[in-house]
N, C-alpha and C positions, 0 to 999 in steps of 0.2 A: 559464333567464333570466326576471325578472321582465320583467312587460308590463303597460305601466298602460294605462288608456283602456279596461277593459272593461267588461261591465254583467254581474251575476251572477246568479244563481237560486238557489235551495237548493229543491231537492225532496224532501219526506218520505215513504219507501214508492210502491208503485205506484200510490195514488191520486192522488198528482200526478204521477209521472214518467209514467206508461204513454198518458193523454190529451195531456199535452203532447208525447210522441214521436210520438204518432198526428197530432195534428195537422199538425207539423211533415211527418212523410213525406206526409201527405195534402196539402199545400200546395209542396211541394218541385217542381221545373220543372224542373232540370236533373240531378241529381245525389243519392243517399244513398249514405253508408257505414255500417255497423252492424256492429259487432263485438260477441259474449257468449260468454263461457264455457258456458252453457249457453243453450238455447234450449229449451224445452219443448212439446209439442203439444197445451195445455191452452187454453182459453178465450183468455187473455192472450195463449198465443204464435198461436195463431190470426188472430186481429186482428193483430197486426204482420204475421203474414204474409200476411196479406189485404190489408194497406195498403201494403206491402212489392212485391203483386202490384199493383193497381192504378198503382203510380208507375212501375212496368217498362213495361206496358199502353200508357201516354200518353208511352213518348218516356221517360222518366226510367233516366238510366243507375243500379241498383242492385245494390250490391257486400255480400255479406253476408259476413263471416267467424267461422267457429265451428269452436272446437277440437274436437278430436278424439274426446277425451275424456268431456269435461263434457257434449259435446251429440252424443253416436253414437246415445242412443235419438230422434233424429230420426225419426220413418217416414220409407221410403224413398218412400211415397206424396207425402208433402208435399213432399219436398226435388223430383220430379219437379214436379209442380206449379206451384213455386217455379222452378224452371229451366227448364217450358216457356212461362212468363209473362215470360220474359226476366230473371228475378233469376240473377247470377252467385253463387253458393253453394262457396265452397268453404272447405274445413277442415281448420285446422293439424294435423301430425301424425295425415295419421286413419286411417294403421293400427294407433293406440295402442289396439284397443276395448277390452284388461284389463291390469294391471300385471301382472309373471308374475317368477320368482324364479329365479337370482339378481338383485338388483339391481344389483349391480355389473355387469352383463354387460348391461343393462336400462336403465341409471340418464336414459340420455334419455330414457325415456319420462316423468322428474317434468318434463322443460322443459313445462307448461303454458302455454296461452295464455288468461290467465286475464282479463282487460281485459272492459271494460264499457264503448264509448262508440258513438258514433253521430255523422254529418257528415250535415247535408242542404244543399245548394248552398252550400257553403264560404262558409258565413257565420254558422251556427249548429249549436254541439256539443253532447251531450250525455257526460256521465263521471261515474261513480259506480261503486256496489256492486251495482247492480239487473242482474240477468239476466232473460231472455225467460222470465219462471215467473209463475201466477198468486200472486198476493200472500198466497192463503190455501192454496196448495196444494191446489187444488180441496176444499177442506173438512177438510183435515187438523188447519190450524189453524184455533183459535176467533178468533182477530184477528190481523190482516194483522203480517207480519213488517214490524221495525224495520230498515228500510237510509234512504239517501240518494245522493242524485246532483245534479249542478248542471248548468244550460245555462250556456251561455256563448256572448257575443256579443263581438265587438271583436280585437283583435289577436293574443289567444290563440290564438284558429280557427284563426289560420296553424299555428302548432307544432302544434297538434292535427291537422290536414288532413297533416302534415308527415311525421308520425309514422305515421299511418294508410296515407300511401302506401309508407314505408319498406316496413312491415313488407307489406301485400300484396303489395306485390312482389319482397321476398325468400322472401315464399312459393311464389308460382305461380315465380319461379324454380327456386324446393328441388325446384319438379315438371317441372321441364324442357319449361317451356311459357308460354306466353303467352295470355290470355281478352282477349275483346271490350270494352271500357271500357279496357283495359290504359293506353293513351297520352292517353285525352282526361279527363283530372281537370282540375276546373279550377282558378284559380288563386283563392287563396283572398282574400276582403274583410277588407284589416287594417286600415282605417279605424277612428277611436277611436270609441267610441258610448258610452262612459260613462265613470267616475271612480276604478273597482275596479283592483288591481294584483293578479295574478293571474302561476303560473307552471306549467308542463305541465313533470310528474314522471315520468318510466316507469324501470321496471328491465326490462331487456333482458340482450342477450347478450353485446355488444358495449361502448358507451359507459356506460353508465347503469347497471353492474352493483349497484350500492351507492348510487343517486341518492337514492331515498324514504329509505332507512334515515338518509341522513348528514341529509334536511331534517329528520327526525325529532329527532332527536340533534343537530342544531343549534339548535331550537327547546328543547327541553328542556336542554340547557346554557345558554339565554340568558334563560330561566324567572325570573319576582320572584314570580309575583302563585300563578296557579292552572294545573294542568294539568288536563285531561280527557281521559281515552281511550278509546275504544268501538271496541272491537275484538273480531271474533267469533271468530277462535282467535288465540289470545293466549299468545306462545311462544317471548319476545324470549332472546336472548343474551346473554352477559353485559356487554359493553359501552353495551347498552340497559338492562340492571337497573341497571346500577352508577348512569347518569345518572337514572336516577328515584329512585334511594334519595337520589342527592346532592341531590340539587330538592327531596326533602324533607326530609332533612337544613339546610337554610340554609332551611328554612322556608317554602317554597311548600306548597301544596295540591296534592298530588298524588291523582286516583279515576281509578281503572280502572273499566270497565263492562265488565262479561263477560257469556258466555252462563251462563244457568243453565236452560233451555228450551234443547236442543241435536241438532240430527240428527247431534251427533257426539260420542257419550257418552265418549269414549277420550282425544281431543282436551281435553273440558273437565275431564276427569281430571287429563291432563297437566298442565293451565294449575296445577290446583290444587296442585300440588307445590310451587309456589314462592307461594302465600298466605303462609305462615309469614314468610317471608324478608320482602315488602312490608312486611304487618301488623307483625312488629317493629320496620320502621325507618318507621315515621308516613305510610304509604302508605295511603289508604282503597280498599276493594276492594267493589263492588257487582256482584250476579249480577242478572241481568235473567229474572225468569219469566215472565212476561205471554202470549210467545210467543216468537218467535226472533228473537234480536238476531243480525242479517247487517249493522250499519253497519261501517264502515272509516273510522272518522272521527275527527279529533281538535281541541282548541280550547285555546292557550298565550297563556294574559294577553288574553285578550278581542283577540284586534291579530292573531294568528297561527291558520289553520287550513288544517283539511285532508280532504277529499272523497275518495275513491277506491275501487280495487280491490283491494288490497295489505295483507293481513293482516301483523300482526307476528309471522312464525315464519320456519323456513328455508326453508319451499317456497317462499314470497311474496318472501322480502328475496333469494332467493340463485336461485332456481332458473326461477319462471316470469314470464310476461312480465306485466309491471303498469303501471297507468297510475293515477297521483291527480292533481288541481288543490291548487295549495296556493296560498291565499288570503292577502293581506298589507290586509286591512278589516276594521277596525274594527265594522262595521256587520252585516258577511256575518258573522262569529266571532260577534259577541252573539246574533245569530239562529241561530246550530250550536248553540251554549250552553245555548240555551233549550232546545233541541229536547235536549242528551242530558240537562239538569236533569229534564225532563218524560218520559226514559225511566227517569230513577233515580228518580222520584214516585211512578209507574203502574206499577208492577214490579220494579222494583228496591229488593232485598235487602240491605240492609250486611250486612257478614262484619266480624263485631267479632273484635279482638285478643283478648280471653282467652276468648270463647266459643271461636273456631277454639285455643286451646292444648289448650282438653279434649275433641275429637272423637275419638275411639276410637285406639288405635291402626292397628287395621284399614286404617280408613279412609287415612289418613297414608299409611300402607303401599302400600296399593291404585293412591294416585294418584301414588306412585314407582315401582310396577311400571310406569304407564302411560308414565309422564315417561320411563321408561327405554324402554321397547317403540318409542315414537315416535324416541326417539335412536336405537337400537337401526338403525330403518330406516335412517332419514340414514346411520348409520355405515356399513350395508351396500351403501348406496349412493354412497359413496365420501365424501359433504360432511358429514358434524357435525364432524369433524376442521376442516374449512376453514372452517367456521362458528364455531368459538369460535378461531382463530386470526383471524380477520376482526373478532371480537369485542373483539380486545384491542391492535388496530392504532388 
């Protein structure tokens, strides 16, 4: 449901998001919730959980949730630390610590809990792409990876606050128990404080199986002007290609922004199987080198955007839990805009049409092995069948 009356943020990389999180848990009085796919016990994740410690210390009920998965190399030092400081820590699925084969016999362990947000006294969120990781990878990378995330104030918070209690507590239910904070969340300030209309997007289990995908796909079927997409694996179906061939077909600006710097070389193999096909039909394709593009964001006609967690492939759209803010400002979109123009400036590569016709065959070859290996898993995990059948609904 849209919700107007709110005030927005747009936060670039951890140099803005990670002080303005700190702040906030460092001023917080009653109440944090923080949710990450990963949480890391680097510099960065230190400090939160130092701040994280600190607001437990002084009376501050905090709830940390971290999958299973994404964040099992937690030390088990920290996580004591963190729970004898009064932080409540616990993590979805966390006896997923390896994927193990068959998959089909396995295939819950893809339900990720892949979400990225944060509640401090139910009045101000945080939602984005950014996990608890230092921005440079303690020195891996030469410059801080490209993601984004936004605060949010005003009437959103509720659905955000809303959503956050849902799922903790069909978690600590799935464990047949109940934690301290359980009953006293509080209610959250829907009061207007600004002029943004804003609407809280998740795909879940339940309701919301196919929410992001269809604002997706609604926004790109309602397209005149420009699409932009920044997306770090990038793996849509066919019901999402069709709509972006059509947007460029009737003559919109269609660019995708991909990784071309990637800690997941197999992944951006896959993506590239289907260059050809865009580049044929007047689709512009730009690979981002710089360093690592981790955004999840997108921007349709300067009027329509979109912040989140929720990669376009089947893990994201179909399988793990995700959460985006999609934005209906004018204001909030020209300022995304600018920030992915200014990742396709600084790093970004166009992949011209008849340069990609004459790349080796090999190559070609290589990133259809991949495209197929990545299907391959889906299939043997019971969903790319139900994935291009969901594609063509």
């Amino acid at each position: 449901m849209i919700r107007p009356g709110n005030r927005l943020n747009l936060l670039e990389n951890g140099t803005d998001y990670f002080p303005a999180l700190l702040r906030a848990i460092d001023g917080a009085r009653h109440e944090v919730h923080l949710e990450s796919y990963i949480f890391r016990a680097d510099a960065t994740g230190l400090a939160v959980a130092r701040s994280l410690m600190r607001a437990a210390q002084r009376g501050v009920v905090v709830r940390v949730l971290l999958d299973g998965f994404g964040a099992r190399d937690l030390p088990e030092q920290l996580r004591f630390e963190m729970r004898n400081a009064g932080v409540e820590v616990v993590f979805f699925r966390p006896e997923l610590g390896r994927l193990s084969f068959p998959l089909r016999r396995h295939r819950h362990r893809l339900r990720r809990m892949h979400r990225k947000l944060a509640l401090v006294d139910a009045r101000l969120a945080f939602v984005g792409g950014i996990n608890i990781v230092d921005d440079l990878d303690e020195g891996r990378l030469a410059q801080p990876r490209r993601d984004f995330a936004v605060a949010v104030e005003g009437p959103l918070v509720a659905d955000i606050h809303a959503s956050a209690y849902r799922l903790w507590r069909r978690v600590l239910w799935s464990r047949l128990g109940l934690r301290r904070g359980e009953d006293v969340w509080l209610k959250p300030i829907a009061e207007p404080v600004g002029e943004q209309h804003a609407e809280f997007v998740v795909r879940d289990s339940l309701g919301g199986r196919r929410a992001i995908e269809k604002s997706y796909l609604g926004a790109i079927r309602h397209a005149r002007l420009e699409i932009f997409i920044a997306n770090a694996y990038f793996l849509p179906g066919l019901r999402f290609r069709r709509a972006l061939v059509a947007a460029a077909q009737r003559g919109v600006r269609v660019v995708l922004i991909m990784q071309g710097y990637t800690d997941h070389p197999l992944y951006r193999a896959a993506s590239r199987a289907l260059y050809r096909h865009f580049l044929e039909n007047g689709v512009e394709i730009f690979e981002y080198n710089a360093t690592e593009l981790h955004a999840k964001a997108a921007v349709v006609d300067a009027r329509w955007a979109t912040v989140g967690s929720s990669n376009i492939d089947p893990l994201s759209l179909l399988l793990a839990r995700e959460a985006n803010v999609v934005v209906h400002d004018r204001r909030f979109a020209m300022k995304l805009q600018a920030s992915l123009e200014d990742v396709m400036r600084k790093g970004g590569h166009r992949i011209h049409r008849m340069a990609w016709r004459r790349i080796p065959w090999y190559s070609r070859a290589a990133s259809w092995l991949a495209y197929g290996f990545v299907r391959g898993l889906m299939g043997l995990a019971g969903f790319a069948r139900g994935w291009d059948r969901g594609q063509r609904r």
